[in-house]
Structure formats: structure tokens, C-alpha cells
N, C-alpha and C positions, 0 to 999 in steps of 0.2 A: 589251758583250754583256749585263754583268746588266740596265744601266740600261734598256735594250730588254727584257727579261724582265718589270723591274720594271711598266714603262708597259703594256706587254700584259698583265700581269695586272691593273691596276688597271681599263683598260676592260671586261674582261671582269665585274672586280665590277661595276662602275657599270652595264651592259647587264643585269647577275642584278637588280637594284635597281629596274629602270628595268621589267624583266617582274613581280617579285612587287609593285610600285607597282599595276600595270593589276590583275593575278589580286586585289590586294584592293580594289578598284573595283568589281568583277565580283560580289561575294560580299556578304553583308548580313553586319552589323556585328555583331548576333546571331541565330543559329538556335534561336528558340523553337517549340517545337511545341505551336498553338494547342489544341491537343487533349489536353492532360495540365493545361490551365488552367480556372479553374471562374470565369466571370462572374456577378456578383449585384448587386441593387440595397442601397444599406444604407445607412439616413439621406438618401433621396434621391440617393445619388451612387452612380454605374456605378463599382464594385470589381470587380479581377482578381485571383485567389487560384492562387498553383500547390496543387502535392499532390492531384490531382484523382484521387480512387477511386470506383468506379462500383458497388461493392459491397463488401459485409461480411458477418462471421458471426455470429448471435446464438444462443446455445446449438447451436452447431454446423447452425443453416440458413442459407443463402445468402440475406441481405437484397439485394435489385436496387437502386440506387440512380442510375439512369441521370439519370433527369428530376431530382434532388435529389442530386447529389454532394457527397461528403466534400470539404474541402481546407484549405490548413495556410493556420493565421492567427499569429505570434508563435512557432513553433516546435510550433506546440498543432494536430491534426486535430481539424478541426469536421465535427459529423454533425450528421442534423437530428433533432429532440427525434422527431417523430410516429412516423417510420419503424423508427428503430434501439431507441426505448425504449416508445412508448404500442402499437404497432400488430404489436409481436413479442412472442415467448413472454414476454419479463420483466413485459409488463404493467403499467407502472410509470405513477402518476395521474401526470395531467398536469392543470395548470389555468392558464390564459392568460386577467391582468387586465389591457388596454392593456400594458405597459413589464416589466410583472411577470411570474415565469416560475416558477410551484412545482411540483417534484417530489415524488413518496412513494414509497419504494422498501421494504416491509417498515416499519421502525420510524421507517426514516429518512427526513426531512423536510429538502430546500434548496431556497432561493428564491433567483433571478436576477433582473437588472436588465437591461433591452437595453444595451447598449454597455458595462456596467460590468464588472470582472473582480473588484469585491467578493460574496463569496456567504455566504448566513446556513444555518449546518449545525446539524441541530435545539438554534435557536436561538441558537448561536454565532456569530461573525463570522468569515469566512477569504479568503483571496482566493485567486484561480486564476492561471495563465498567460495564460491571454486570456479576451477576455471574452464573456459570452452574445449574441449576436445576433440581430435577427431581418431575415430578409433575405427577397428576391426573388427566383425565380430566373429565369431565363429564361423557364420556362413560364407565366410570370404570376401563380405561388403564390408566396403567403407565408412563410414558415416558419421554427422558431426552432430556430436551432444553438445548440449547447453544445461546449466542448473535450472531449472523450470522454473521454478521460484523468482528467480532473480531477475532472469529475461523476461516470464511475463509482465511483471512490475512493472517493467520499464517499456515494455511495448504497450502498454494499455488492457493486456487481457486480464485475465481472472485467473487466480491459482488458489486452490481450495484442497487442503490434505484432509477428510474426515474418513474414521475407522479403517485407515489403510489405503484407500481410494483417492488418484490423483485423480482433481475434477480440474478443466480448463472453459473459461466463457470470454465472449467475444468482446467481454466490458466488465471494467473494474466493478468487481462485487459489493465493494463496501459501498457501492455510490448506489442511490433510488432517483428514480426518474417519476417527477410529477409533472403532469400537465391535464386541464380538463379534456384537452381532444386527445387522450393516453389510447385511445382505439386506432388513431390513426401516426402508423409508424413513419411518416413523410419526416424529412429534416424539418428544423427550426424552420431553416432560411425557405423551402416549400410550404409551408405553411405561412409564412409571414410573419412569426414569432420571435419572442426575443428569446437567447438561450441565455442563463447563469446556470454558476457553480455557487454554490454556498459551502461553506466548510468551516465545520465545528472542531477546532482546533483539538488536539490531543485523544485521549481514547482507550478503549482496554488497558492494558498496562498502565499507560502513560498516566498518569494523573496530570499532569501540567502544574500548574500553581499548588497549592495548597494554604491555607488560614483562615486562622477562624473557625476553624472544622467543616471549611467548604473546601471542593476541590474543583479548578476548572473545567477539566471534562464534563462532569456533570453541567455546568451553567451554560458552555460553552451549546451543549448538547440543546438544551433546553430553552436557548435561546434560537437556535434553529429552528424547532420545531413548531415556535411560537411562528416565526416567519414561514413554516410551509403552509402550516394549515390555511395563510390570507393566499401564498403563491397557485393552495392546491384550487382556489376557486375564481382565478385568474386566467382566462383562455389566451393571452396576449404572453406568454412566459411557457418556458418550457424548461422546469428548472432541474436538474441535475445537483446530488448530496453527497459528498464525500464519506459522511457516515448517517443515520438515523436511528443509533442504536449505542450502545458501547461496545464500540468496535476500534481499531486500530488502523488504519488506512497507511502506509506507510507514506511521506513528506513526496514519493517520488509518485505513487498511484496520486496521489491528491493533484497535482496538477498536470501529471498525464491524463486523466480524466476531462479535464480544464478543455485542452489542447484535441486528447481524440474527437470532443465533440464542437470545435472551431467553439468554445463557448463565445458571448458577447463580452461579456465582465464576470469578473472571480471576485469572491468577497469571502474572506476568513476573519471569524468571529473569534477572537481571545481574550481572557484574561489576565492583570499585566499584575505583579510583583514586587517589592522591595520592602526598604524598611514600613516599618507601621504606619509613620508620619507621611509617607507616601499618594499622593489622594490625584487625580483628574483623568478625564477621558483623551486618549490619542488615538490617532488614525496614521499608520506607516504605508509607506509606496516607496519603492524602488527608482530614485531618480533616472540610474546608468541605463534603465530602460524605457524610460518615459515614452522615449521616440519610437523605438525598434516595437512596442507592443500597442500603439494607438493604432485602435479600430474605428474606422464610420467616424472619424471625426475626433472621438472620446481616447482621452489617455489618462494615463496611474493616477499622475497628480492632480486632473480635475476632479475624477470619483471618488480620490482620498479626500477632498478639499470638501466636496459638497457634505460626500456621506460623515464626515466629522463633524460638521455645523449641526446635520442633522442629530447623533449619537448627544454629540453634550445637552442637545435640548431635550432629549429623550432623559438622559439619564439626571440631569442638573448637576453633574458635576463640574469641576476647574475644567477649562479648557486648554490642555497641553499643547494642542497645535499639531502640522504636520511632523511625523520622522523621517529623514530619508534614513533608509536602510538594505543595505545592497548585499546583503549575508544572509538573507532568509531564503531558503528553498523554494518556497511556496511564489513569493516574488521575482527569484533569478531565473526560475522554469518556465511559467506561464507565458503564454505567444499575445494574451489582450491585456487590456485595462485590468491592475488588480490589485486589491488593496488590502491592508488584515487591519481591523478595528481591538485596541484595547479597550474595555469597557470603563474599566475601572481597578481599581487595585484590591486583592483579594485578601492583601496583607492588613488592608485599613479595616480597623473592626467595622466602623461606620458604613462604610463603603460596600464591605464584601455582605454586610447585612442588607443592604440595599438591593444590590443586585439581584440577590436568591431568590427576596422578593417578587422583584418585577420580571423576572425573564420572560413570561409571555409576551408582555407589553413591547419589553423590547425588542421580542421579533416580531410585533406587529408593526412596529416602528422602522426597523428596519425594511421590511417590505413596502412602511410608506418611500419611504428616504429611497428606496431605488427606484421606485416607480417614478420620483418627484428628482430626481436626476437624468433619466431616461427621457422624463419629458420637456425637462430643460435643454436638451440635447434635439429634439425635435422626433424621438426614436419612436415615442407614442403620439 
């Protein structure tokens, strides 16, 4: 009786085998939909690209892109230069020599190569995720992409991917703009104000340090924020944040940001690391530019010099003294005076307990220390 069970169930698989064999005969092998794909000519060969979007926002108007679609090349969406950046509100020069592709976005200046994913950021070398192209499209134009992502970065604008929607703004996202005359959009320099950057080191992802069971971002953040609330009720400042939030700025928005808005002086707030035994406050600047970035007088190493005098007396810790440090982004980008403060060491239990503490204080402190450097300088 099983063995009869057994055999009748076996034909019955073999008959399901022998039906879902035909049903996948019947069915194409993949269901692509020709219509979420974006065909181009590039280098003379017929390319298919998914990620195909049909429009964008650029300071919040609907760019059309039907006849010139967006679509992903290396994990990167490509727009096309004319539409998203020369022919919308950013306004952004455009000049096209044969192969060569240069942007000017405000201060800042990158050139492209067609097919290369190397880019020169005013005057530097960097490379992207994918590279510039210039392509064909269907409709028989020309026209040169860029990875959106990547070249906004670097021009200073805004790239925002939410629920499928690329957003573009005329200024770096992660940065908030305080000032008590915020009603009136004049520059610094028409109003008579000083401009800073502040920037709280690391971010989203990033954690930065870690010990102790504190982690930089967070203090870094917090010590910011200590210093906005004295900056937010100071008419004399117009200060500019690279983040105010847990967010992620990437090292190149951070002092493009600096730069698009001609700041006065840049000051980056971090927390420094090593062994346990590790314990006092430094203040780093970039010697190789001391010169090329003095403004109004002030340069790296008097705002590193003052603002450390003032930090160790904030904090009471060793006084480490200047570093010169010519490897940090944040210092080899910036066009003024600019400086990153460690506060303390996050490794030291003592220390990193200290800090968590006070971070209000010390960016109440800090906002005194720039105010009392600015006025040593004659600026207030």
C-alpha cells in the first residue's frame, strides 16, 4: 500500500515538473521595462543605462527632462550639464572645448575630461565615481553629463536623492545660516558683518573617535550648537554650519561651503584620540598656507594661536600647543584663516568625561574666543 502511495506521488511530482518546465517556456527569461531605460550614443557605441528619470528639481522648480533623461552609470545618476545646471536658476558657466568640460559655480572652478572620472577642483586633482560624458541621445543632440552627486559637491550646490526625487539647491544643504538680520539677504560684506564657518567635525555614519562610550560626532555636534545659540543673538556675525544635526557633510561640501560664501575665518571643532594615557588640548593650522589664505590682515596661525590659549582655558587641560598639519582637507581647501581645535582626548576616561559635560560651555566659549580674537585684530 505505501509503496503504491509512494509511486503515485512521485508521478504527480514529475506531471508539476513537466507543467512548470512549459509555464517557464511561455515567459521571457527577463522582464525588463524598456521604459525605465535610457538609450545614448557614447564613443560611437549604442549604450543602455537604467535609472531613467524624466525630471528633477532645481531650487525647488520642476526641471522637464523627457527628451535628455537622467540615468545611473557606476552607482552615480547622470544629468545633463545644459539643462540641470547652465539653463536653471544656478546659472552655473559652462564652457565646452572638444573633450574638455569646465564648470564655475561662485568661486569654484572643475574641469572634466569625456570619459575620465579624474576632475581638477580649483586646481586640485580628485576623482569622481563615474565619469563625465558626452553622449547622444535619441533625439539626435549632443550633450554632456556629469554624476550629479559628485560635481554638485564640488561646485558648492546641493544634491538631495529623497523617495526617488533628485533635488538641487543653490547651497550646500547640510550648512544652516544664522544671523539676527536672517530677513535681510545682503552679503556679509554689505551689511558690515563678519562671516564664519563652524564645523562640527564628523557626522551620520561617521562616528569619528569613539571611548569611553562617547563618540565624537555627537560632542563635536554639541559643542556647536553651544556656540550658535551666543552667535544666533549676535547682529555683528553671519555665521554659516556645516552641519546642525547628525548629518554627514562630506570634507569637500565642508569647505566649499567655506569658500562659496568668501567666509572671514573657518573653525572646525574635533575630538582627538590615542592611547588612554593620552590627555591635553591642541589647535592644528596648516603652515604651507599660512600666506596664500591670510585675510584683512589675520592668517591660520594667529587664529590657531589665539583660539588655543583660549580652548586650554576653557577646558583646563595640558596645553599641547600648535600642530602644523598640511594633510587635512578641511585646511588644504579653505581660501582664509582656518583652524580645527582638538579639545581633548576621548580615549582619556578623565577627559572624555569632562568634556560630555561641558559642551555647552564650550561653545559658549568658543564664540567668546572668536569674538576676543576678531577684536584683537581690530575687526570689531
Amino acid at each position: 500500500m505505501r509503496k503504491g502511495i509512494f509511486i503515485t506521488m512521485k508521478r504527480w511530482l514529475s506531471l508539476l515538473m513537466v507543467i512548470m518546465l512549459c509555464f517557464s517556456l511561455t515567459v521571457p527569461a527577463t522582464q525588463v521595462d524598456a521604459s525605465s531605460r535610457v538609450t545614448v550614443v557614447y564613443k560611437g557605441k549604442t549604450k543602455s543605462f537604467s535609472g531613467k528619470k524624466t525630471y528633477s528639481y532645481v531650487n525647488n522648480s520642476k526641471i522637464k527632462l523627457s527628451k535628455q533623461p537622467i540615468f545611473m552609470k557606476n552607482g552615480s545618476y547622470m544629468g545633463p550639464v545644459n539643462k540641470l545646471f547652465k539653463k536653471s536658476s544656478l546659472k552655473v558657466s559652462v564652457k565646452s572645448s572638444g573633450n574638455i568640460l569646465t564648470l564655475q559655480y561662485r568661486s569654484n572652478i572643475i574641469v572634466l575630461k569625456n570619459g575620465s572620472r579624474n576632475i581638477t577642483v580649483n586646481g586640485q586633482s580628485d576623482r569622481m565615481n563615474a565619469p563625465a560624458m558626452l553622449v547622444t541621445y535619441p533625439s539626435g543632440k549632443t550633450k554632456w553629463v556629469v554624476p550629479l552627486k559628485s560635481v554638485c559637491s564640488r561646485l558648492g550646490i546641493t544634491y538631495k536623492l529623497k523617495n526617488g526625487v533628485i533635488k538641487m539647491k543653490g547651497a550646500v544643504n547640510s550648512a544652516t545660516t544664522s544671523s539676527s538680520s536672517s530677513s535681510n539677504n545682503n552679503s556679509a560684506a554689505e551689511n558690515g558683518q563678519i562671516t564664519l564657518v563652524l564645523d562640527a567635525g564628523h557626522g551620520g555614519m561617521d562616528s569619528g573617535a569613539t571611548g569611553n562610550g562617547y563618540r565624537e560626532k555627537n560632542m563635536t555636534l554639541s559643542i556647536l550648537l553651544g556656540a550658535k545659540r551666543m552667535f544666533d543673538n549676535d547682529s555683528r556675525f553671519k555665521v554659516y554650519y556645516t552641519r546642525t544635526s547628525d548629518s554627514y557633510p562630506s570634507l569637500t561640501d565642508r569647505s566649499n561651503l567655506a569658500n562659496n560664501y568668501d567666509a572671514d575665518l573657518f573653525v572646525s571643532i574635533h575630538i582627538n584620540s590615542a592611547s588612554a594615557s593620552a590627555h591635553g588640548t591642541e589647535t592644528l593650522y596648516n603652515s604651507s598656507r599660512n600666506t596664500v589664505t591670510a585675510k584683512d590682515g589675520m592668517t591660520s596661525r594667529e587664529l590657531a594661536s589665539y583660539i588655543q590659549r583660549a580652548v586650554v582655558s576653557t577646558t583646563g587641560f595640558t596645553n599641547r600647543g600648535l600642530k602644523n598639519r598640511t594633510d587635512l582637507s578641511v585646511l588644504n581647501r579653505t581660501k582664509m584663516p582656518a583652524c580645527l581645535i582638538e579639545y581633548g582626548f576621548i580615549s582619556n576616561t578623565k577627559e572624555a568625561r569632562e568634556m560630555n559635560a561641558n559642551t555647552t560651555r564650550y561653545g559658549q566659549e568658543l564664540y567668546q574666543a572668536i569674538v576676543g580674537y576678531l577684536q584683537s585684530e581690530g575687526k570689531l
